[in-house]
Every structure is written in C-alpha cells, then in structure tokens.
C-alpha positions as CSV (number, residue, x, y, z in Angstrom):
1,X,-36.1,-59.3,5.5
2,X,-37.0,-56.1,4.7
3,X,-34.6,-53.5,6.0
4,X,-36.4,-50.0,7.5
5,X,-36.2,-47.0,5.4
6,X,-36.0,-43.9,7.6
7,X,-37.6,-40.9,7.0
8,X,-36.8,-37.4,7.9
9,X,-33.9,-35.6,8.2
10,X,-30.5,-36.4,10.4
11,X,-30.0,-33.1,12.3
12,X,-27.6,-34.5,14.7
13,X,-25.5,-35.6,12.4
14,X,-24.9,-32.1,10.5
15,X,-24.6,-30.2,13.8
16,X,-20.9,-29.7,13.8
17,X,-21.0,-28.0,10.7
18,X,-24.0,-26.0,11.1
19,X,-21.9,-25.0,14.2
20,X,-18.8,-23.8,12.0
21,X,-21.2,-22.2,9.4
22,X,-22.3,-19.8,12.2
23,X,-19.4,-19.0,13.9
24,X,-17.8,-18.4,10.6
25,X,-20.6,-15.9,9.8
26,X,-20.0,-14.3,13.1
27,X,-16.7,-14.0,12.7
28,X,-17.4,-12.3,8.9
29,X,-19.7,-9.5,10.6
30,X,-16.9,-8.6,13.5
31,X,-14.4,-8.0,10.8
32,X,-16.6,-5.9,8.5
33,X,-18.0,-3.6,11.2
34,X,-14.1,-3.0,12.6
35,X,-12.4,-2.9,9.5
36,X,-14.9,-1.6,7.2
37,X,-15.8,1.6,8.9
38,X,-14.0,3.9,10.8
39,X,-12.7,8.0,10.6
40,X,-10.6,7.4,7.2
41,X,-13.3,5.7,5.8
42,X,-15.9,8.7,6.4
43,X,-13.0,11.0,4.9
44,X,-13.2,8.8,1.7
45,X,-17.3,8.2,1.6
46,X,-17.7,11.9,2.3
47,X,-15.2,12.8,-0.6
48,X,-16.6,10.5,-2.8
49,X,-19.7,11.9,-2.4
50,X,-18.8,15.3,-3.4
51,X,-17.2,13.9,-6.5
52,X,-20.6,12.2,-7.7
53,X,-22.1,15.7,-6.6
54,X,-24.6,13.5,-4.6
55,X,-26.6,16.1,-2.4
56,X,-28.2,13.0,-0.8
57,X,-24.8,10.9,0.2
58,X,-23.0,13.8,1.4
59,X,-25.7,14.4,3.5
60,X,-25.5,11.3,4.9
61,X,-22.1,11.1,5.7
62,X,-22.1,14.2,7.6
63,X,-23.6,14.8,11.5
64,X,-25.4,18.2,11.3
65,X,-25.9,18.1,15.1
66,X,-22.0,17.8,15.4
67,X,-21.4,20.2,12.6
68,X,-23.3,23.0,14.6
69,X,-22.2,21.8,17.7
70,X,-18.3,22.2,16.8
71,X,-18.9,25.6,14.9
72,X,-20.4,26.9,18.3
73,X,-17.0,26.2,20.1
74,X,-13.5,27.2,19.3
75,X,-10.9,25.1,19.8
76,X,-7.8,25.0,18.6
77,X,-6.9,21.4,17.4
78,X,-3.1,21.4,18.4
79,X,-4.3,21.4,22.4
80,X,-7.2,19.8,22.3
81,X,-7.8,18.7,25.8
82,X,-10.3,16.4,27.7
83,X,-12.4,19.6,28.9
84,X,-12.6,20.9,25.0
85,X,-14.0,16.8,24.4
86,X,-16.4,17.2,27.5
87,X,-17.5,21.2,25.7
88,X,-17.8,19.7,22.2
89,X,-20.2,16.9,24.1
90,X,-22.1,19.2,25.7
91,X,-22.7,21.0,22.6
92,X,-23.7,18.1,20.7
93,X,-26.5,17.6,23.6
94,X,-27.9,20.9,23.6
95,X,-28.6,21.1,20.0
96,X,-32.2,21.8,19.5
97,X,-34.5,19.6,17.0
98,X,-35.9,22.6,15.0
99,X,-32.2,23.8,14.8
100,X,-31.0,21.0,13.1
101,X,-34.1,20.7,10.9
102,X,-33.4,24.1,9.4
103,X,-29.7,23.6,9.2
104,X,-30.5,20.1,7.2
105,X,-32.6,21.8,4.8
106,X,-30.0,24.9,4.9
107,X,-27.1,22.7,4.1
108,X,-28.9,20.6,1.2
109,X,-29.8,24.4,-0.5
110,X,-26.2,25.3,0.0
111,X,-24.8,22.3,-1.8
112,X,-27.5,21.6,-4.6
113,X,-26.1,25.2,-5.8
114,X,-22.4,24.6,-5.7
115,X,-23.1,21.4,-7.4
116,X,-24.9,23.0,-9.7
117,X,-22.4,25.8,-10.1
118,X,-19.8,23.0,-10.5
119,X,-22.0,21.2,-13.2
120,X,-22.5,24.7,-15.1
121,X,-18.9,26.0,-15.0
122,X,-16.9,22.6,-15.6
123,X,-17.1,20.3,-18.3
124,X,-14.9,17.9,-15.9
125,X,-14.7,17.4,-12.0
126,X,-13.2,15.5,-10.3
127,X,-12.5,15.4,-6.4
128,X,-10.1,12.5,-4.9
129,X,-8.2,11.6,-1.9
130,X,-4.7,11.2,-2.7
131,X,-3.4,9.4,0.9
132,X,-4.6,9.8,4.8
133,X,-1.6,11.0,6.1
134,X,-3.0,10.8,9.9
135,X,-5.6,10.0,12.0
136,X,-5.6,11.1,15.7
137,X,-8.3,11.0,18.0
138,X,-9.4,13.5,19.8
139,X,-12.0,12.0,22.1
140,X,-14.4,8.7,22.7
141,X,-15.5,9.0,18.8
142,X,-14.0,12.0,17.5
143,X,-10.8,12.1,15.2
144,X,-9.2,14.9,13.5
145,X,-7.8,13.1,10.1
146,X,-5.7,14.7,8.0
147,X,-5.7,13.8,3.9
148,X,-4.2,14.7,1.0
149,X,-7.1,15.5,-1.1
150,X,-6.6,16.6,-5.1
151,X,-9.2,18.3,-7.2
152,X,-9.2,18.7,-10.7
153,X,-11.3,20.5,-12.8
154,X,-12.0,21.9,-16.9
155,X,-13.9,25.0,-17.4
156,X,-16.4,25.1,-19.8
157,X,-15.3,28.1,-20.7
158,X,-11.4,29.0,-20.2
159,X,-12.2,32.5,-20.5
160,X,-14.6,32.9,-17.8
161,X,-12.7,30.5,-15.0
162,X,-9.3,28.7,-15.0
163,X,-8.5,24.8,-15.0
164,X,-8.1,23.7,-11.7
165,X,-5.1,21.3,-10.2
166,X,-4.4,21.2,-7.1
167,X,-3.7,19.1,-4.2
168,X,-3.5,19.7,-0.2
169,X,-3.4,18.3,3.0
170,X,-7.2,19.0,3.8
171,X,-8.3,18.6,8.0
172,X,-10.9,16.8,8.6
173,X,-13.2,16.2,11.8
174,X,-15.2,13.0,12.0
175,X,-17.6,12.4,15.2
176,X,-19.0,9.1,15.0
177,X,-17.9,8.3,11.6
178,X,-19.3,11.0,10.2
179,X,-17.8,14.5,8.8
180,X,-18.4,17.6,11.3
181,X,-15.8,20.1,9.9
182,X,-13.6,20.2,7.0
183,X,-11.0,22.7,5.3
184,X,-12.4,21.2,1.9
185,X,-13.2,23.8,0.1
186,X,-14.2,23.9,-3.7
C-alpha cells in the first residue's frame, strides 16, 4: 500500500513558536523605545551633533516651538512650579507657524556660521559629554538635565585665538526629548 504524501504546509504545528517569535519582538520594541530615548539621551544626540558640526542633526534634536516658547517666559529653574509648567504649555501652544518658520531658518543661518567659524579658526574640535550628573523633571515631558560637558579645541593659528580646554556642568532643558535651552555655549 501506498502511503499518502501530504502536501502543504503544517501551520498548526509551528504556532507555538510563531507565538514566542512575536511576543519576543514585542517585547524588543518596548525596551528600545523606554530605554533607548529619553532627556539624557537628547543631551548626548544634541552634543554629538554639535561635535560633527551637523547643521541638519542639531536641528533635529532641538524643538524650535519650545525653544521660543521658553525664551518668552522667565522662570527661574530652582522654583519651578506647576503654574510655570501650565505658562511654558501655554506658550508652546500659542506659537505661531510663520514664527517658527523664520526662527528654523534663523537658527540654521546662525549655526552654519559658528560652524563655519569653528572649522576656519580650529584645526581640531571636539565637543563631549563628560557625565549626566542629574536629571529632574520639571513637568509631563520637560526635564532640566544637568551634564558635565568638555570642549577641546586647536587654533589654527595660536596667535590669533588660544587652545581651548575646558569642562563644565552645562544646564540643559529637554521638552519632549528634544533640547529647548542650553548654557552650551562655544
């Protein structure tokens, strides 16, 4: 006798793994997006970005709307309440589209010619945070992270401007995981 050949494929039987493969995946994405992101994590894309003297990325990892929404406030970070939060928010809201259009193209003029300045003055650059020393939020989404940032730079010419070396603790405000204000200056 002649046994029957089956044809086709045995789903049922690889369910239970197709199953694991999934939740496994699942699983994968949840830790990425919680552990992969986050306000110290801006602090070092937006820093990095700035070393590479990346217009483009450190644009990116900035919120312009926040950015002219927290410069039209002034609050002082040491008693930042819930009303400041609720002001910053309202802020945020009321920016206007044309506003931040011209501010966009404002900001990438401003930093094509400090990197260009930096490029033309320096034969080396380089731009690096040292340690987070805090994090502490300051609202739903908003952080004020502090970092121990170092920047090191060779003149191109020693005459004209001095080697730089230095290190601080630099504040930085992150709405949304992205940089609104900073005491990075360079």
């Amino acid at each position: 006798m002649e046994e029957e050949v089956k044809s086709g494929f045995d789903f049922k039987k690889y369910l239970p793994i197709i199953g694991i493969v999934l939740a496994v995946i699942i699983l994968i994405i949840i830790l990425v997006s919680v552990l992969g992101g986050g306000p110290k994590k801006a602090v070092k894309n937006y820093v990095s970005a700035i070393n590479k003297s990346n217009v483009s990325k450190t644009i990116k990892s900035m919120d312009l709307r926040g950015m002219y929404a927290w410069r039209n406030t002034s609050f002082k970070l040491k008693d930042f309440s819930d009303e400041d939060y609720d002001k910053f928010i309202e802020e945020y809201e009321d920016v206007d589209d044309s506003i931040l259009e011209m501010a966009e193209a404002s900001q990438e003029k401003s930093m094509e010619k400090v990197f260009d300045n930096i490029k033309d003055e320096y034969k080396s650059y380089k731009v690096k945070v040292e340690k987070i020393k805090s994090s502490k939020k300051l609202g739903k989404d908003l952080y004020l992270v502090k970092a121990k940032v170092s920047i090191v730079a060779k003149p191109e010419d020693e005459e004209e401007h001095e080697e730089i070396d230095s290190a601080s603790i630099t504040d930085f405000i992150v709405y949304k995981n992205k940089i609104i204000s900073t005491d990075l200056s360079f």
